[in-house]
Every structure is written in C-alpha cells, then in structure tokens.
PyMOL Python script that loads the backbone (N, CA, C, O; Angstrom):
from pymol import cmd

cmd.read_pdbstr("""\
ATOM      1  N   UNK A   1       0.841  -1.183   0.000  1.00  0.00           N
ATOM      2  CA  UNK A   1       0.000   0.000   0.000  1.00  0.00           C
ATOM      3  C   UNK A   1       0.889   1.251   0.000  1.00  0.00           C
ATOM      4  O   UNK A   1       1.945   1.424   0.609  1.00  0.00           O
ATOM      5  N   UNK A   2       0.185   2.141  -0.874  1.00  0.00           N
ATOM      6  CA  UNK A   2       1.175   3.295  -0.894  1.00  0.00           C
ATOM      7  C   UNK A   2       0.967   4.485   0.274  1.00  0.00           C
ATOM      8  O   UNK A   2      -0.167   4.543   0.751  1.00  0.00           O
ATOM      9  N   UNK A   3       1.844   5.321   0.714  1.00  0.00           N
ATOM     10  CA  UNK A   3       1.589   6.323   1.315  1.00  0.00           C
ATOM     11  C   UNK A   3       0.666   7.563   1.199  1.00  0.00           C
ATOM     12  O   UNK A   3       0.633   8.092   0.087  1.00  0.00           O
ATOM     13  N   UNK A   4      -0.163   8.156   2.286  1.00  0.00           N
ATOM     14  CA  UNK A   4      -1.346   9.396   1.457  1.00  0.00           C
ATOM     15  C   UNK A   4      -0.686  10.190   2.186  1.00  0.00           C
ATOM     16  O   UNK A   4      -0.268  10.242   3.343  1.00  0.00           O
ATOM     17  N   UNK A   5      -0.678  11.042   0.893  1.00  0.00           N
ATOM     18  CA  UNK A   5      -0.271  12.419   0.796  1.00  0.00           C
ATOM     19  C   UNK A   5      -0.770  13.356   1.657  1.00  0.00           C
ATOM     20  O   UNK A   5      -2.001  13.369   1.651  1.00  0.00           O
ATOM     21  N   UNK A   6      -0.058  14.454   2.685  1.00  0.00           N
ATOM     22  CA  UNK A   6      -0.735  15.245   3.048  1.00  0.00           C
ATOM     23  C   UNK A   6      -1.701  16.658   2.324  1.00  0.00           C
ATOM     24  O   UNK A   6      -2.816  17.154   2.160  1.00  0.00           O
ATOM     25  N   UNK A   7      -0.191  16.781   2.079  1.00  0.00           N
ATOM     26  CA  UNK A   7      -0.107  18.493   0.958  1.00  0.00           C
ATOM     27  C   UNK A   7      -1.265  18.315  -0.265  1.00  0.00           C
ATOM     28  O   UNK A   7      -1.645  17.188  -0.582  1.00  0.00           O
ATOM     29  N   UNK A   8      -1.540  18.952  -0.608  1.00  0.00           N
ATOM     30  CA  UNK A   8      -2.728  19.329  -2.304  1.00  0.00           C
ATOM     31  C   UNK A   8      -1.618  19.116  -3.167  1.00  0.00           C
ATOM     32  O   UNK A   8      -0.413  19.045  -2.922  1.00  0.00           O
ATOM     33  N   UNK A   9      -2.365  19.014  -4.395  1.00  0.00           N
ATOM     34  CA  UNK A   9      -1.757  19.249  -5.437  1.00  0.00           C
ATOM     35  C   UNK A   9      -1.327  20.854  -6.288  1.00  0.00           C
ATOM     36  O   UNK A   9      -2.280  21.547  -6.642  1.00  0.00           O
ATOM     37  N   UNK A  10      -0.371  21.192  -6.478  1.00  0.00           N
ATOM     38  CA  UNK A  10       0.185  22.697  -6.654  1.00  0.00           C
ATOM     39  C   UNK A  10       0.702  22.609  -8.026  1.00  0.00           C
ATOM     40  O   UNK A  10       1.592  21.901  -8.497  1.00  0.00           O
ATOM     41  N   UNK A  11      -0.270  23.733  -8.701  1.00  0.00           N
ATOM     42  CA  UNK A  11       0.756  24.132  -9.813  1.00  0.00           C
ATOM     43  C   UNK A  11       1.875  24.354 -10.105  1.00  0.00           C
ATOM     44  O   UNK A  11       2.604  24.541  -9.131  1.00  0.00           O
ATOM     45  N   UNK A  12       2.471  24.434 -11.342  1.00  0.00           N
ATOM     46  CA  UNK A  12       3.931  25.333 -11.065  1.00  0.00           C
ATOM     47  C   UNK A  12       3.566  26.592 -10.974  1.00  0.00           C
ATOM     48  O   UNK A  12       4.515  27.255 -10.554  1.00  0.00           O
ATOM     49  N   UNK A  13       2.261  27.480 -11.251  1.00  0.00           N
ATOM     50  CA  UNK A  13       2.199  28.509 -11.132  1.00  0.00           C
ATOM     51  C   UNK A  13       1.829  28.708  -9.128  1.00  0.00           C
ATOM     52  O   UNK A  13       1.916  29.778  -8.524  1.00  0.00           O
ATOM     53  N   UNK A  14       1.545  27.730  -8.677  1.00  0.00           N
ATOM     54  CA  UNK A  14       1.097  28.219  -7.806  1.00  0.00           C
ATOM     55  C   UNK A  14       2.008  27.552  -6.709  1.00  0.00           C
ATOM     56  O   UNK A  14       1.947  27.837  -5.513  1.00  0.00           O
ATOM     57  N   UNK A  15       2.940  26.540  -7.322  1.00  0.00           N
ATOM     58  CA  UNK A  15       3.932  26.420  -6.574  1.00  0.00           C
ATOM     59  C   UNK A  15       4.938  27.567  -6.124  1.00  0.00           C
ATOM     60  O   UNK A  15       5.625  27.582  -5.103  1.00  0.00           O
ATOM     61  N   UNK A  16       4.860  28.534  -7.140  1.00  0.00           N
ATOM     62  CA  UNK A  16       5.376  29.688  -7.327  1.00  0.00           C
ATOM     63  C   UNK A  16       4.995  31.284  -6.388  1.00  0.00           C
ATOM     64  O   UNK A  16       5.541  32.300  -5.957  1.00  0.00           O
ATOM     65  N   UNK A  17       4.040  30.786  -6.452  1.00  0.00           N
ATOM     66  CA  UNK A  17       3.187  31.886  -5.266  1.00  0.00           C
ATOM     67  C   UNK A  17       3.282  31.850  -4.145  1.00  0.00           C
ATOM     68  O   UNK A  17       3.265  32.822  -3.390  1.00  0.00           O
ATOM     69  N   UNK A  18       3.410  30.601  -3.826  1.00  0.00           N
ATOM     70  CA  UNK A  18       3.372  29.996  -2.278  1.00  0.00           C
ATOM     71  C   UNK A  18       4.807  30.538  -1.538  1.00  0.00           C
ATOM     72  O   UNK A  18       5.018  31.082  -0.454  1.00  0.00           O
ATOM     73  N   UNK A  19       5.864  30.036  -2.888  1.00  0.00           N
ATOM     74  CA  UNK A  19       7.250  30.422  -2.517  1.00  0.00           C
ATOM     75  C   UNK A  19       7.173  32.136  -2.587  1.00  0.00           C
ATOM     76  O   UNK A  19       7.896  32.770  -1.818  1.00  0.00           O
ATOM     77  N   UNK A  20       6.479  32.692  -3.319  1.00  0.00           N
ATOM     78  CA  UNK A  20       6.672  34.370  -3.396  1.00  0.00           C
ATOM     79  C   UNK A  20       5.601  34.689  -2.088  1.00  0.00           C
ATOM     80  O   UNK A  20       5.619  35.904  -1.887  1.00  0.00           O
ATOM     81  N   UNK A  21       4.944  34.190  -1.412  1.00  0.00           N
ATOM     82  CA  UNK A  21       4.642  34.411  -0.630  1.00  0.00           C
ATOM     83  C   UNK A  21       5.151  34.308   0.924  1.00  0.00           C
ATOM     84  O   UNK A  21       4.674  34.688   1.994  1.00  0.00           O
ATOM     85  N   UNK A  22       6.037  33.792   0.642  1.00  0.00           N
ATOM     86  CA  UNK A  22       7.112  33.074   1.622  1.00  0.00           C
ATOM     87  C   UNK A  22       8.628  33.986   1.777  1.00  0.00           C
ATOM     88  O   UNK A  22       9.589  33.823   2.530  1.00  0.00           O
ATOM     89  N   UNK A  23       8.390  34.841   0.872  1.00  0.00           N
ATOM     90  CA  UNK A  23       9.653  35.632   0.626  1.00  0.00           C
ATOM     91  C   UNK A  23      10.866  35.602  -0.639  1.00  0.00           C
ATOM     92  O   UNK A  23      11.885  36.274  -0.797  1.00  0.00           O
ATOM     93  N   UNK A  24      10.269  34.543  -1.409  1.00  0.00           N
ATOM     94  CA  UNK A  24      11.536  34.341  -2.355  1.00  0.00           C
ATOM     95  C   UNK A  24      11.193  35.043  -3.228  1.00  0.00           C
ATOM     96  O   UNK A  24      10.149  34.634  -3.736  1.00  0.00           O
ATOM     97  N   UNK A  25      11.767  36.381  -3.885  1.00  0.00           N
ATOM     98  CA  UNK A  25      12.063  36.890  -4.402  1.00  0.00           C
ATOM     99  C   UNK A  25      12.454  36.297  -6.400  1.00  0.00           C
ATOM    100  O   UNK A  25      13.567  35.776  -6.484  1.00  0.00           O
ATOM    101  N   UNK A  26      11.881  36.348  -7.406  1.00  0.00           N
ATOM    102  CA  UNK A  26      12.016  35.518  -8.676  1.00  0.00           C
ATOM    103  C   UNK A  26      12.266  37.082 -10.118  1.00  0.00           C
ATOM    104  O   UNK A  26      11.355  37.605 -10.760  1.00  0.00           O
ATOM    105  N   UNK A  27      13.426  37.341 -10.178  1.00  0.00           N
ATOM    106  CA  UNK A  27      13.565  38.420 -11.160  1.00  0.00           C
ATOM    107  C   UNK A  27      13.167  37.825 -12.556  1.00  0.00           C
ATOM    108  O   UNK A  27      13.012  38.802 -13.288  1.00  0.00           O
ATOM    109  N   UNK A  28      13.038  37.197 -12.941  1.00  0.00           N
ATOM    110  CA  UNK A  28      11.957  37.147 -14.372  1.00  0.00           C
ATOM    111  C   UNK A  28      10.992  35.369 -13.872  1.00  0.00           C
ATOM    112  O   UNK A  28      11.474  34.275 -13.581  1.00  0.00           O
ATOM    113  N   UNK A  29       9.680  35.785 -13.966  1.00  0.00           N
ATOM    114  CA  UNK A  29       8.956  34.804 -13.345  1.00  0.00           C
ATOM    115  C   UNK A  29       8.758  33.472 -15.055  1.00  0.00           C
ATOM    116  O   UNK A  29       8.560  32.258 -15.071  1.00  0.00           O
ATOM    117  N   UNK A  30       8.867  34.089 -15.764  1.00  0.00           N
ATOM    118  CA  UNK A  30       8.994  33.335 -17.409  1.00  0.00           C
ATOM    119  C   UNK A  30       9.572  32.141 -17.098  1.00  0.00           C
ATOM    120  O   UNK A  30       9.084  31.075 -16.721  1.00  0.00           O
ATOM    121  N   UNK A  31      10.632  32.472 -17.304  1.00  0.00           N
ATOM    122  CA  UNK A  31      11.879  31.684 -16.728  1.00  0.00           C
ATOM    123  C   UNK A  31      11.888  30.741 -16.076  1.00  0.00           C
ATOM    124  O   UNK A  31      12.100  29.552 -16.312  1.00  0.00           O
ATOM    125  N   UNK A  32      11.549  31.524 -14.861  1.00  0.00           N
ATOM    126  CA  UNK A  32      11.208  30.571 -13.191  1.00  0.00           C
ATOM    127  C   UNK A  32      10.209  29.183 -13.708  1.00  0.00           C
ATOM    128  O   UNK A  32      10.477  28.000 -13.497  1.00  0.00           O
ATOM    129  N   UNK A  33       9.154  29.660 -14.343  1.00  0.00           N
ATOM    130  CA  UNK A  33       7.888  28.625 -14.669  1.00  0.00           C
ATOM    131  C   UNK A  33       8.544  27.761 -15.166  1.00  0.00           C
ATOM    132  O   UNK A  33       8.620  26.693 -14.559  1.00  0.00           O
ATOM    133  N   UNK A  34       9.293  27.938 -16.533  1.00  0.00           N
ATOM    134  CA  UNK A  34       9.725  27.114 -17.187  1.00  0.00           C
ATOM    135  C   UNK A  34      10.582  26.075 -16.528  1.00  0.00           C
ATOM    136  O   UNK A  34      10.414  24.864 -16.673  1.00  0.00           O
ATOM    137  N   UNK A  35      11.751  26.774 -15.606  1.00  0.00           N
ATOM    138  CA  UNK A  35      12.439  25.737 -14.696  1.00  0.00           C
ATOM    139  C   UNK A  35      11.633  25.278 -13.733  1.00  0.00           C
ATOM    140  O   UNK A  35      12.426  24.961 -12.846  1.00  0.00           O
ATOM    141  N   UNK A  36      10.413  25.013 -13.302  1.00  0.00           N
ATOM    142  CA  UNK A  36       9.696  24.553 -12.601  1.00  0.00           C
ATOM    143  C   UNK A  36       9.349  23.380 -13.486  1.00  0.00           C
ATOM    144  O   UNK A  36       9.672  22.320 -12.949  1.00  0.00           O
ATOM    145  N   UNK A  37       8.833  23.247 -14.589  1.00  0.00           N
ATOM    146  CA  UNK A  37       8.450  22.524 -15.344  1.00  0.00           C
ATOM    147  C   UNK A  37       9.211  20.928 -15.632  1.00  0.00           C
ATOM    148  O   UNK A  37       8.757  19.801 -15.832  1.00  0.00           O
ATOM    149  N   UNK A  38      10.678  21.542 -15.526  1.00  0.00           N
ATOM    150  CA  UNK A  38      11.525  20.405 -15.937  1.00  0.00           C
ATOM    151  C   UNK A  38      12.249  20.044 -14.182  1.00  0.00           C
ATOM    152  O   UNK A  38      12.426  18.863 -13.883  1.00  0.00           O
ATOM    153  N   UNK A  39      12.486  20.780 -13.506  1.00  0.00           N
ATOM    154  CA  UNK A  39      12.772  20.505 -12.334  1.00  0.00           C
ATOM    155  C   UNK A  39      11.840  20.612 -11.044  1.00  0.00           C
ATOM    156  O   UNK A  39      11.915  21.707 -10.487  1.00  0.00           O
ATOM    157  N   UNK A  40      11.108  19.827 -10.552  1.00  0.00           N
ATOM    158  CA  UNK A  40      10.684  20.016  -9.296  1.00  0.00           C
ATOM    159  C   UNK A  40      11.128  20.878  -8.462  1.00  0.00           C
ATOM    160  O   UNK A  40      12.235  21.413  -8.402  1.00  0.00           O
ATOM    161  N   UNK A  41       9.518  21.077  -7.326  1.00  0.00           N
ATOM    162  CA  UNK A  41       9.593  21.915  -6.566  1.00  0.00           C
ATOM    163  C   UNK A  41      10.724  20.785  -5.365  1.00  0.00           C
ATOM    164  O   UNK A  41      11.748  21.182  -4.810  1.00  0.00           O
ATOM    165  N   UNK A  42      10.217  19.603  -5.269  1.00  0.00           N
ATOM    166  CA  UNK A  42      10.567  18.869  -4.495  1.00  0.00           C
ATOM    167  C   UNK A  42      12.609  18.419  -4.432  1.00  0.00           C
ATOM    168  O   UNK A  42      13.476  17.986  -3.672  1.00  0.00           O
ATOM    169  N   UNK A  43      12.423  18.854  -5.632  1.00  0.00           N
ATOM    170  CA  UNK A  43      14.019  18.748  -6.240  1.00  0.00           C
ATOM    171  C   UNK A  43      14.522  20.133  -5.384  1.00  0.00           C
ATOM    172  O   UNK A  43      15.555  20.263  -4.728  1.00  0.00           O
ATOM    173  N   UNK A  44      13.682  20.897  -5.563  1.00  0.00           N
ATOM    174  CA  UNK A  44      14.794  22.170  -5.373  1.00  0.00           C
ATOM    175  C   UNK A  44      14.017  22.257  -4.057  1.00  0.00           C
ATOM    176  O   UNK A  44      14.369  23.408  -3.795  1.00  0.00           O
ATOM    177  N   UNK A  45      13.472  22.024  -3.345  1.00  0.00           N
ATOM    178  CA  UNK A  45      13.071  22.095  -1.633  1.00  0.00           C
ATOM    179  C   UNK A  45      14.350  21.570  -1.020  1.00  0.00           C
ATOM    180  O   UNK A  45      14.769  22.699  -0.765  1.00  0.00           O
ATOM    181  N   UNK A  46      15.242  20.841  -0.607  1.00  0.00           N
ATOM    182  CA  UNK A  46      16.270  20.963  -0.333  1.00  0.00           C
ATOM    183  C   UNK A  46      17.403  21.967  -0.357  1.00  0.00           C
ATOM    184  O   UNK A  46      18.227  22.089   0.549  1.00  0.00           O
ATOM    185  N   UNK A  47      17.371  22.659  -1.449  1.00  0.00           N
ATOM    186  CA  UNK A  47      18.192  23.648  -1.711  1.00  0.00           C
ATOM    187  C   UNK A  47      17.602  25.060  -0.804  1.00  0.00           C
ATOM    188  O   UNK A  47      18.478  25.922  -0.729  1.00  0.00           O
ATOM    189  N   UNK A  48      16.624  25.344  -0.289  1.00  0.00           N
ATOM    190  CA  UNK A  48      16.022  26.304   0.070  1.00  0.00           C
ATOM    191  C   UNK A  48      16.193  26.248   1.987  1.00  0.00           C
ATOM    192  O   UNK A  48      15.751  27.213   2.612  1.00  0.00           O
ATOM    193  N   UNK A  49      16.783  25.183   2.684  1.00  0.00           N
ATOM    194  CA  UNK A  49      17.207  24.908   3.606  1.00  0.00           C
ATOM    195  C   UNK A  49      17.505  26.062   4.117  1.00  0.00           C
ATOM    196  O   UNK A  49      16.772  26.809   4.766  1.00  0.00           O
ATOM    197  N   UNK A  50      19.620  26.330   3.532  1.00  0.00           N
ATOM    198  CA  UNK A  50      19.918  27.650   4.268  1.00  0.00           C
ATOM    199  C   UNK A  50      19.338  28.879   4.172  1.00  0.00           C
ATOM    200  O   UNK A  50      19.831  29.955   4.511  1.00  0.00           O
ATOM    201  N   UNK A  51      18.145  28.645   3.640  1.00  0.00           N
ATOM    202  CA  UNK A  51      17.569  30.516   3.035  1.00  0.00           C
ATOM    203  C   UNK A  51      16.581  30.639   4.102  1.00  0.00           C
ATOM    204  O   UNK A  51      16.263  31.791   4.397  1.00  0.00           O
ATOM    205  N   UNK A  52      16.049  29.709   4.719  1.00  0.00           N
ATOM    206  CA  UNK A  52      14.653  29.782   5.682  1.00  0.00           C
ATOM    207  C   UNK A  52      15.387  30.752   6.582  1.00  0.00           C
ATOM    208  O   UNK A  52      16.587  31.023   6.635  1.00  0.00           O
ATOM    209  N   UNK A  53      14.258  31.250   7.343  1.00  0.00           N
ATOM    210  CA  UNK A  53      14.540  32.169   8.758  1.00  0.00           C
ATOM    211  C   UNK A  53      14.644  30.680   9.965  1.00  0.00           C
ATOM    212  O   UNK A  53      15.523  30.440  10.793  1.00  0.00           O
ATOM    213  N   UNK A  54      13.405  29.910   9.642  1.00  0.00           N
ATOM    214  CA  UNK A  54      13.330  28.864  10.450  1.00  0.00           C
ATOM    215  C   UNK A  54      12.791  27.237   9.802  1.00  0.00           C
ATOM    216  O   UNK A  54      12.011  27.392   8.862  1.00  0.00           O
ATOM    217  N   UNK A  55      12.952  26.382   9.998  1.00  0.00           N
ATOM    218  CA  UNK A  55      12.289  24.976   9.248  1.00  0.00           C
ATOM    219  C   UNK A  55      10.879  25.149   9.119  1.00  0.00           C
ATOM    220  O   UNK A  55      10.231  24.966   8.088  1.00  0.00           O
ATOM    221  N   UNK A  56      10.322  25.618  10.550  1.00  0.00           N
ATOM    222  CA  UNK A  56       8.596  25.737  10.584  1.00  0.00           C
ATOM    223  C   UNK A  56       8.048  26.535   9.890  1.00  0.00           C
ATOM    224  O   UNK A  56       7.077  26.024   9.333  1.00  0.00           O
ATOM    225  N   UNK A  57       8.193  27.540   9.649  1.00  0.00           N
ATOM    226  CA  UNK A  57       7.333  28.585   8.787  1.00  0.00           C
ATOM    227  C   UNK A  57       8.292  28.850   7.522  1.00  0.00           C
ATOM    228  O   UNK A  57       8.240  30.010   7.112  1.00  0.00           O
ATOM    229  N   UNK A  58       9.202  27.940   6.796  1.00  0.00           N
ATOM    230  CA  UNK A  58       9.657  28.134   5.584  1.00  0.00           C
ATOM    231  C   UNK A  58       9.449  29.419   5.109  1.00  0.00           C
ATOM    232  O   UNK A  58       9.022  29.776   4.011  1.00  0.00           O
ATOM    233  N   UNK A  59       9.906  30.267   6.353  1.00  0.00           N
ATOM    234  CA  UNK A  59       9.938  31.789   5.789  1.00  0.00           C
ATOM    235  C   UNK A  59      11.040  32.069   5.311  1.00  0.00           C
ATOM    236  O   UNK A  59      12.045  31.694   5.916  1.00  0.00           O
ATOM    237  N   UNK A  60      11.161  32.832   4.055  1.00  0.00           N
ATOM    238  CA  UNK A  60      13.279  33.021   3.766  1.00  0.00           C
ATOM    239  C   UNK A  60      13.355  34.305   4.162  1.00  0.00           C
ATOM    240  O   UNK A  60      12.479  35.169   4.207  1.00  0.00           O
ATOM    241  N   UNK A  61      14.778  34.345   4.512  1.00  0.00           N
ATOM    242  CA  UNK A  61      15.664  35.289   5.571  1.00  0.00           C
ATOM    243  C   UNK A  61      16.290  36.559   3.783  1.00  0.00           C
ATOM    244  O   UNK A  61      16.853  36.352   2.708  1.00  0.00           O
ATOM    245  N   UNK A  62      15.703  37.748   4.517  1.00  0.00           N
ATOM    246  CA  UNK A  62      16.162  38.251   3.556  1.00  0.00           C
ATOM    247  C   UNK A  62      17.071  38.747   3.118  1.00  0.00           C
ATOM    248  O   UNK A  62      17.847  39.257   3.926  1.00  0.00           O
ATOM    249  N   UNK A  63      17.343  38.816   1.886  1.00  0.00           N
ATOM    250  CA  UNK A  63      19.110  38.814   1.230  1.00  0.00           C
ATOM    251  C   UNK A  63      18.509  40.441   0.261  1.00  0.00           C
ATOM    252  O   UNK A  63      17.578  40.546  -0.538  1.00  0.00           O
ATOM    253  N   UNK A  64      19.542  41.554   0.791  1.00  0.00           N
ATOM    254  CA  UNK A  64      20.495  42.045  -0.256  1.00  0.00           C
ATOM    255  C   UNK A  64      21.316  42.137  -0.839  1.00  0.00           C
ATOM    256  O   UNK A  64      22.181  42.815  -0.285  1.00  0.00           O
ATOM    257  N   UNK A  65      21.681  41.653  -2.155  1.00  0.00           N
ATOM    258  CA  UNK A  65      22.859  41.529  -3.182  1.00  0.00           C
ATOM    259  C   UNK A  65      23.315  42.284  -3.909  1.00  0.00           C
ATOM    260  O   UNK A  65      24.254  41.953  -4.633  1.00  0.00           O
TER     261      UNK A  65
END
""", "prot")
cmd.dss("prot")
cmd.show_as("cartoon", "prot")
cmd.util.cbc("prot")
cmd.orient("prot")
C-alpha cells in the first residue's frame, strides 16, 4: 500500500506563489515557470534549507545583493 499524501496538489504557477509568498524573491517569473516545469519543486526544496529564517514557517531570511 502506498503512502497518502498530506499536501494538495500545486501548480507550477502556484507552486510559485506559495514560494513568493514566503519571501523568495524571482527576477523574471517566465523563466522561473519554465524551470519549474523540468525541475521540481521537491528537487529544489532541499536547496532552500539555508535561506529559511526557520524549518517551521519556511519563511526566507532576507538577502540584499
């Protein structure tokens, strides 16, 4: 038997929102979609680790560059 899912199912557009709602910042969103498309959110959820403020509220810590 397989495992049930907690989470909904998320667009890439709205996978996208969730993260811009969260603080991540996306300078051309075109782009962004498209690499959503071929790479998971789940792929790149690891990578977003050191950017949180904290694990629980996957809020990101903000960066000026």
């Amino acid at each position: 038997m397989r495992g049930i899912y907690q989470l909904p199912f998320l667009s890439y557009r709205e996978q996208m929102d969730l993260l811009k709602n969260r603080g991540l910042f996306f300078e051309n969103e075109i782009q962004a979609l498209k690499v959503f498309e071929h790479i998971s959110y789940c792929r790149f959820n690891g990578y977003f680790h050191p950017f949180w403020i904290d694990k629980q509220s996957k809020v990101f810590k903000k960066y000026l560059l």
